[in-house]
LUMPA-817176 format. One line per 5 residues: number of its first residue (from 0); for each residue x, y, z of C-alpha. Coordinates in steps of 0.25 Angstrom, whole numbers. Layout:
REM residues N
NUM) X,Y,Z; ...
REM end
This chain:
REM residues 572
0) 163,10,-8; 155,23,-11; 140,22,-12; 138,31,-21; 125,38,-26
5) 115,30,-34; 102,33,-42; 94,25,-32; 80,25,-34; 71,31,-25
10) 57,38,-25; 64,48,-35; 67,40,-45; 58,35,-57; 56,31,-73
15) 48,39,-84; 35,33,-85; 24,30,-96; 23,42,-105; 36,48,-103
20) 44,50,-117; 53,40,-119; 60,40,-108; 65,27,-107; 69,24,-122
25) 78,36,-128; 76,40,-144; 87,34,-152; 89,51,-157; 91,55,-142
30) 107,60,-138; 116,48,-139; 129,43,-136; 135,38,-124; 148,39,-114
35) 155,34,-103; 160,48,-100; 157,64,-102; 158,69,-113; 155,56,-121
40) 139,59,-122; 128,62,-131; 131,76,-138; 124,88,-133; 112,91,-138
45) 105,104,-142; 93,115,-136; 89,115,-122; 90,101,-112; 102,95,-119
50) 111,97,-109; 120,86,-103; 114,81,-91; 120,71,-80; 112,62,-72
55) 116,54,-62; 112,41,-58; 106,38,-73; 106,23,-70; 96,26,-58
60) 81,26,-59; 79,40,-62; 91,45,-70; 88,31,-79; 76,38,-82
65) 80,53,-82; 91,49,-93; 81,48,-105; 73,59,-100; 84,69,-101
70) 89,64,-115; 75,65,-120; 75,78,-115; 87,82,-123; 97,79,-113
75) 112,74,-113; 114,64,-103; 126,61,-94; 124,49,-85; 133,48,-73
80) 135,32,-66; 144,26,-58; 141,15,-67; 140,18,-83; 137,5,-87
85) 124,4,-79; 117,14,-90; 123,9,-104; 109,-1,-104; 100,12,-102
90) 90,16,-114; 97,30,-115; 112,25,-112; 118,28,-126; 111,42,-126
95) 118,47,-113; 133,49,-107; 137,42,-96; 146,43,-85; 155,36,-75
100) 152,43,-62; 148,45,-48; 139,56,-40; 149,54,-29; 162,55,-36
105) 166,70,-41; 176,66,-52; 167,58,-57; 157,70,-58; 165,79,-66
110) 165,74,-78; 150,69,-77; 147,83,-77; 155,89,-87; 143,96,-96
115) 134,92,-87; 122,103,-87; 114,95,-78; 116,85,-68; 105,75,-63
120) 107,69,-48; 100,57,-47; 108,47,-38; 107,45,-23; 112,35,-14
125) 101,29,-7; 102,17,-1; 116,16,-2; 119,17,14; 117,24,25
130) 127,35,20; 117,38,8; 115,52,12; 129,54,12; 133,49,-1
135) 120,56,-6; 125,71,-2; 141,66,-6; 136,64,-20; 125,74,-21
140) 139,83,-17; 147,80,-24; 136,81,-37; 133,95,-36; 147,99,-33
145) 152,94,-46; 139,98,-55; 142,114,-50; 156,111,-53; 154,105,-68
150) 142,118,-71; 130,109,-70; 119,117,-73; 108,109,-64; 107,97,-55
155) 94,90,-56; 92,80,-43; 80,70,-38; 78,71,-26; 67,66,-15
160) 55,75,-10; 57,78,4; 42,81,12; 41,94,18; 44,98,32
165) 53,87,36; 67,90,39; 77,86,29; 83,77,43; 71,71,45
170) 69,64,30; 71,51,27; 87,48,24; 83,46,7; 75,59,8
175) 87,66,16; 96,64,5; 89,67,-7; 85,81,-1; 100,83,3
180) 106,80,-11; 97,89,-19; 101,101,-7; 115,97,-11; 114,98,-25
185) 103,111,-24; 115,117,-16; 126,113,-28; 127,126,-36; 120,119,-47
190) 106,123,-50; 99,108,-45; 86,104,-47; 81,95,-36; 68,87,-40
195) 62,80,-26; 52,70,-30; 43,60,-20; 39,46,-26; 40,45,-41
200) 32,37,-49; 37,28,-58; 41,14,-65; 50,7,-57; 54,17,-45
205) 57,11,-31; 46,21,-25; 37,16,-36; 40,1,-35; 39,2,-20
210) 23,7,-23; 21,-3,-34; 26,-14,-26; 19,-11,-12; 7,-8,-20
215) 6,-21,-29; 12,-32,-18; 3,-27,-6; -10,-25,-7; -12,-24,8
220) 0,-15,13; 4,-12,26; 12,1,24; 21,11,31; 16,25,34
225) 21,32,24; 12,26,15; 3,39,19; 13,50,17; 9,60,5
230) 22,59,-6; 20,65,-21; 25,55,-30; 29,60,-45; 29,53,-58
235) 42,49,-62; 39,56,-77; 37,69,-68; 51,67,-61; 59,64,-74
240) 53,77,-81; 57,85,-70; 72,79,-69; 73,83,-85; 65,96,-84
245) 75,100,-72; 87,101,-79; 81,113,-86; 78,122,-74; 83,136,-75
250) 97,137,-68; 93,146,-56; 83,133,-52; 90,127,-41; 79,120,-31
255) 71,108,-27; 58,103,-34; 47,94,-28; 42,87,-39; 30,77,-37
260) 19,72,-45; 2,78,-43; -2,66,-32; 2,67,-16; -2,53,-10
265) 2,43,0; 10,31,-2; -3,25,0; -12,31,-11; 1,29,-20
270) 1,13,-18; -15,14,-18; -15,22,-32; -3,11,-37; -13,-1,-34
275) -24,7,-42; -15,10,-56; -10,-4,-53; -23,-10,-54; -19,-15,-40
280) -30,-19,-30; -33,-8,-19; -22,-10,-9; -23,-10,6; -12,-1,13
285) -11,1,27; 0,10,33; 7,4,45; 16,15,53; 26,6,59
290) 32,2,45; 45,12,47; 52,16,33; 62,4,37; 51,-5,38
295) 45,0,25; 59,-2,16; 57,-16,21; 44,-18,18; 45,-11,4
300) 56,-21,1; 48,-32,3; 37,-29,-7; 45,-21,-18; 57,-21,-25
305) 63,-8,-18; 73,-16,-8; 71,-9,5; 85,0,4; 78,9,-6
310) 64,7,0; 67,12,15; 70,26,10; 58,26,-1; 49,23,12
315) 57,33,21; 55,44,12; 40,41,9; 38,44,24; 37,59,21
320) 26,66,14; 33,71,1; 25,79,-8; 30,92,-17; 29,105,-11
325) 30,113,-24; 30,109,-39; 41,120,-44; 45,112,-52; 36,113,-61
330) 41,128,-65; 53,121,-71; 48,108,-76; 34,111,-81; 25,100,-79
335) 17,95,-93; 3,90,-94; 2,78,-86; 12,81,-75; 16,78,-65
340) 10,63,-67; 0,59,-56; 4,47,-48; -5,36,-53; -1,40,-68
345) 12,40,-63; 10,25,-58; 4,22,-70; 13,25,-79; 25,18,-70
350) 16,5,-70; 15,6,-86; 29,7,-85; 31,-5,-78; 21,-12,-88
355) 27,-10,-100; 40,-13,-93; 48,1,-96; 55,5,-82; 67,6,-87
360) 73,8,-73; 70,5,-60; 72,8,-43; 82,-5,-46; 91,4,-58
365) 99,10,-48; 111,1,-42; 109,0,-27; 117,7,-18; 130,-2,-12
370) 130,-13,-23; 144,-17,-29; 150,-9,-39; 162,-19,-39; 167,-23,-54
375) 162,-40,-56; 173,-48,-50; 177,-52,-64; 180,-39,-68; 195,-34,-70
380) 195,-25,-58; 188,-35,-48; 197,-37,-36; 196,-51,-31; 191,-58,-22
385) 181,-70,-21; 172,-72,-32; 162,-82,-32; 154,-88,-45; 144,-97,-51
390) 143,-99,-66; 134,-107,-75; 133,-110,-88; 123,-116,-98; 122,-118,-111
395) 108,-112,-116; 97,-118,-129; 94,-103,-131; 100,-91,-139; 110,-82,-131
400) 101,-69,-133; 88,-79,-127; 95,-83,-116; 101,-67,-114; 85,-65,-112
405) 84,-73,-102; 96,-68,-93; 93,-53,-96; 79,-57,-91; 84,-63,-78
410) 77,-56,-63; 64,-50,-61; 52,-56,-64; 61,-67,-73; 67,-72,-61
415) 81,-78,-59; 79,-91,-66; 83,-100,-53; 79,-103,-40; 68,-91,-38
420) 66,-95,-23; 83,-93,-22; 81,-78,-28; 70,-75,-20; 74,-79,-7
425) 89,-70,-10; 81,-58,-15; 72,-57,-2; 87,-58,6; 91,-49,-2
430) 78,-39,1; 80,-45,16; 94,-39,17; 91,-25,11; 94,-31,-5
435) 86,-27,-16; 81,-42,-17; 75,-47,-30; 65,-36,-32; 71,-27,-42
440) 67,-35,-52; 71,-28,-67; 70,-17,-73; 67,-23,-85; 61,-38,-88
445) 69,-42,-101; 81,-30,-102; 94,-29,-92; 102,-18,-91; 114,-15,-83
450) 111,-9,-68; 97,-14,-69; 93,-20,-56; 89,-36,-57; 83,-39,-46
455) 96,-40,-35; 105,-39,-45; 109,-28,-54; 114,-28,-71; 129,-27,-71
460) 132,-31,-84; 125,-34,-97; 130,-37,-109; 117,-40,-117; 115,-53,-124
465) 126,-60,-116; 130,-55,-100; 121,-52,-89; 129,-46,-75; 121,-46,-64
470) 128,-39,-49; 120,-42,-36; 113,-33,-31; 108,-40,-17; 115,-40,-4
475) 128,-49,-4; 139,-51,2; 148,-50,-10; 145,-46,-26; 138,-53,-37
480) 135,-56,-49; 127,-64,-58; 132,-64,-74; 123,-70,-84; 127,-73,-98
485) 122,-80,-111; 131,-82,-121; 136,-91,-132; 146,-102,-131; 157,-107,-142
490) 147,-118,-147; 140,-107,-149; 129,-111,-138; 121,-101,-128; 127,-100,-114
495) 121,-95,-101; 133,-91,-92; 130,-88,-78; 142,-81,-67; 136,-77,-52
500) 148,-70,-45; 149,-67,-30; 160,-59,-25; 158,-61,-8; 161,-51,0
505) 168,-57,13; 164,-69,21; 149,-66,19; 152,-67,3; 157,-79,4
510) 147,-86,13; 137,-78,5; 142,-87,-8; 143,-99,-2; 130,-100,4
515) 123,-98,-10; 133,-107,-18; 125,-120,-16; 112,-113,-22; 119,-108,-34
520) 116,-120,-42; 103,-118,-40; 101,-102,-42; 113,-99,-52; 112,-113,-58
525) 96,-113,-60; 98,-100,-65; 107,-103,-76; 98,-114,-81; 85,-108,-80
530) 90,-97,-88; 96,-106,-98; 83,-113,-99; 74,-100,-101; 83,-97,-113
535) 80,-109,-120; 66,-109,-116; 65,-95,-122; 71,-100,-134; 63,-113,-136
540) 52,-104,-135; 57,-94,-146; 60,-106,-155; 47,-112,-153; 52,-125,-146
545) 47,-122,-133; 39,-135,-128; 23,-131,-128; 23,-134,-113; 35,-124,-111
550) 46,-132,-103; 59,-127,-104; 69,-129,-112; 79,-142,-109; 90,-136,-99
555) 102,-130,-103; 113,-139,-109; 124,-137,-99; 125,-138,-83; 127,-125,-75
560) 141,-126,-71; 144,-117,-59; 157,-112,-53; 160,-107,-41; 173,-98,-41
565) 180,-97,-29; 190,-86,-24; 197,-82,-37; 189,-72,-46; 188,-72,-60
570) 199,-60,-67; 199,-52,-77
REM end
């Protein structure tokens, strides 16, 4: 299969923050109407800014937050994923066209850039292999050829700063490739716009977790040397401003911009002035040069959420000094009172964000490079094979829409509801082996969506009220899923209906199942029952005949009733 391009997060990638103008929650009078191809979109609007743009990778963690800033800005929007579905739950998705499509596959280029005026390149395939280079210049490619072919007026592209006087050879393999993408599409014959940023600030960033994690778990750190390299990190607000203002520079602009925020500092000051706008307790860092940029992905894996396949090339690209040589860009995009944002207002205004609860994407949004895209085994064009399950059921003393609650509110900080020793120990194997592990947490503690990350799995499906599809996201020898539903049943009763599928792949997929079938009772069927039983608890508790002393409520009617299917998969 293709690995294909992805909007991966990296130190480029960011959310609007604090002040910034509804960025997040579109006016009900903004464009609308949706499609699932061209030319089924909002209508065009009027006067300068309304032209039709595309931005690739919108499900990412940029261009989920670059979507509302251009329909703000008067913009139509045309979203291009390999995978529509995975926007239909975004604030802004009935106010944008989407369509089916992949940066590396022309034909399906062409029609996404039929009226396009200006095209946003925001996907990458970092972490996807060793071949990520590669597939990076392939799709950058075969981008701009089709842009110059469909009249784009201008390609917009964000891209990494690169310190000054090393040779292009010499930089770190992530760095490499984002300076050769925005040299291929500068070369294109479309006027491009290439914006090169250093660490940006904001809610919910793998650059800016990895800081908020080192900085809050370890108050005495042992660090790597790059920890006192000089980098210019930017405000996300600024970065977002300068990717709308961009797509009005004049046609014979066609050239690279540094774009960076007032502060130079080290790593160091950054995680010292972190613990200061966190209330944090002076910390104690001392660089330790033997800690080599592999030893330091490892050890960032550890202590954050970033698993340590994104967090080696965030570490190998913070070994340079990377601070702007020029700030031309302002000539274009005028900066307004206030800007650019300094970098502990920057910090305060992500931390506000993640108190109030309002990151509405994460590093996590994008899908990792080299899962399964394959269809769920009971889907008509499945083709065969093993197929492993386990199903329970229970009847549940609580309203379907209480018990929903509870299962959309499943992972993170609430936890799997069985066995936490079992889910901990499979989350750090998962991290052991190069997985994302447990650590992603949610975006969101009470609302799913479809393509959030939770924890190492990912939203597949959701149909809200009544399914819940999670796909496995950690490292396994086969694909699997785990399907939560509440429902009612033809007495008219509440049922919790539970499926974990497993589809092994060869003899390491079925000694894989095997070996974890006599613990399913235990994980699946606690699970079942502690979730039934959280549902009636929340609804004793909202009819008022919760006990004083707060026991549960009595268990669940009905026994789990497991099944184990062998070799013949369900049909269509």
């Amino acid at each position: 299969m293709a690995t294909h391009p992805r909007a991966t997060p990296d130190p480029t990638g960011e959310d609007p923050t604090g002040e910034h103008p509804a960025a997040e929650d579109p006016t009900p009078d903004g464009p609308s109407g949706a499609g699932s191809g061209a030319g089924s979109g909002p209508e065009a609007g009027s006067g300068p800014g309304s032209g039709l743009c595309l931005v690739t990778g919108a499900g990412g963690y940029i261009g989920g937050r670059l979507v509302p800033e251009l329909l703000d800005a008067g913009r139509r929007v045309r979203c291009l994923a390999r995978t529509p579905a995975n926007l239909r739950d975004y604030p802004w998705a009935d106010r944008v066209e989407v369509v089916k499509g992949d940066v590396t596959d022309a034909a399906t280029l062409r029609p996404a850039f039929e009226g396009v005026e200006v095209a946003y390149y925001l996907v990458h395939s970092l972490g996807s292999g060793h071949d990520f280079e590669e597939t990076d210049r392939r799709a950058a490619r075969t981008f701009a050829e089709e842009a110059r072919a469909a009249g784009v007026r201008r390609i917009v592209y964000l891209g990494g700063l690169t310190p000054q006087g090393v040779p292009e050879r010499e930089l770190s393999p992530h760095l490499r490739s984002r300076a050769e993408v925005g040299r291929i599409l500068l070369d294109s014959g479309v006027p491009t716009t290439v914006l090169r940023a250093a660490v940006v600030i904001g809610s919910g960033s793998a650059s800016f977790e990895m800081l908020r994690y080192l900085t809050e778990r370890l108050p005495v750190m042992l660090t790597p040397s790059w920890v006192r390299t000089h980098v210019q990190p930017i405000a996300v607000r600024d970065v977002l401003r300068y990717l709308v203002g961009s797509a009005d520079m004049p046609p014979d602009v066609s050239r690279a911009f540094d774009v960076g925020g007032p502060d130079v500092l080290t790593y160091r000051d950054m995680m010292i002035e972190y613990a200061a706008v966190a209330g944090l307790p002076k910390r104690l860092i001392v660089s330790v040069p033997m800690l080599t940029p592999g030893l330091s992905s490892h050890w960032i894996g550890l202590v954050t959420p970033v698993p340590a396949g994104l967090a080696r090339p965030l570490a190998e690209s913070l070994r340079y000094e990377v601070v702007c040589a020029e700030h031309d860009i302002a000539e274009y995009v005028p900066d307004p009172p206030g800007a650019p944002i300094p970098f502990g207002r920057a910090l305060t205004l992500a931390l506000q964000r993640i108190q109030e609860a309002k990151v509405t994407t994460r590093w996590s949004s994008a899908s990792l490079s080299g899962v399964p895209s394959d269809p769920l085994p009971t889907d008509p064009d499945w083709a065969g094979g093993s197929l492993y399950t386990d199903e329970r059921e229970r009847t549940v003393d609580a309203p379907p829409e209480t018990l929903w609650k509870v299962v959309e509110g499943i992972g993170g900080e609430n936890g799997w509801y069985s066995f936490p020793v079992a889910w901990a120990v499979r989350g750090w194997l998962d991290r052991f082996v190069g997985g994302v592990g447990l650590r992603r947490g949610r975006r969101d503690a009470q609302r799913l969506r479809v393509g959030d990350a939770l924890d190492f799995w990912r939203v597949e499906e959701i149909e809200r009220g009544s399914l819940l599809r999670l796909r496995a996201e950690m490292r396994l020898p086969g694909l699997a899923w785990l399907e939560m539903r509440s429902e009612r049943d033809e007495e008219g009763r509440t049922r919790y209906r539970q499926r974990a599928l497993f589809h092994p792949r060869g003899l390491a997929g079925q000694v894989y199942w095997w070996s974890v079938a006599p613990f399913h009772a235990v994980v699946f069927g606690g699970m079942a029952r502690n979730i039934a039983r959280t549902a009636e608890r929340a609804a004793a508790a909202a009819d008022g005949t919760a006990s004083p002393g707060g026991t549960s409520a009595p268990p669940a009617r009905s026994d789990d009733v497991p099944a184990h299917a062998g070799e013949a998969p369900p049909r269509a």
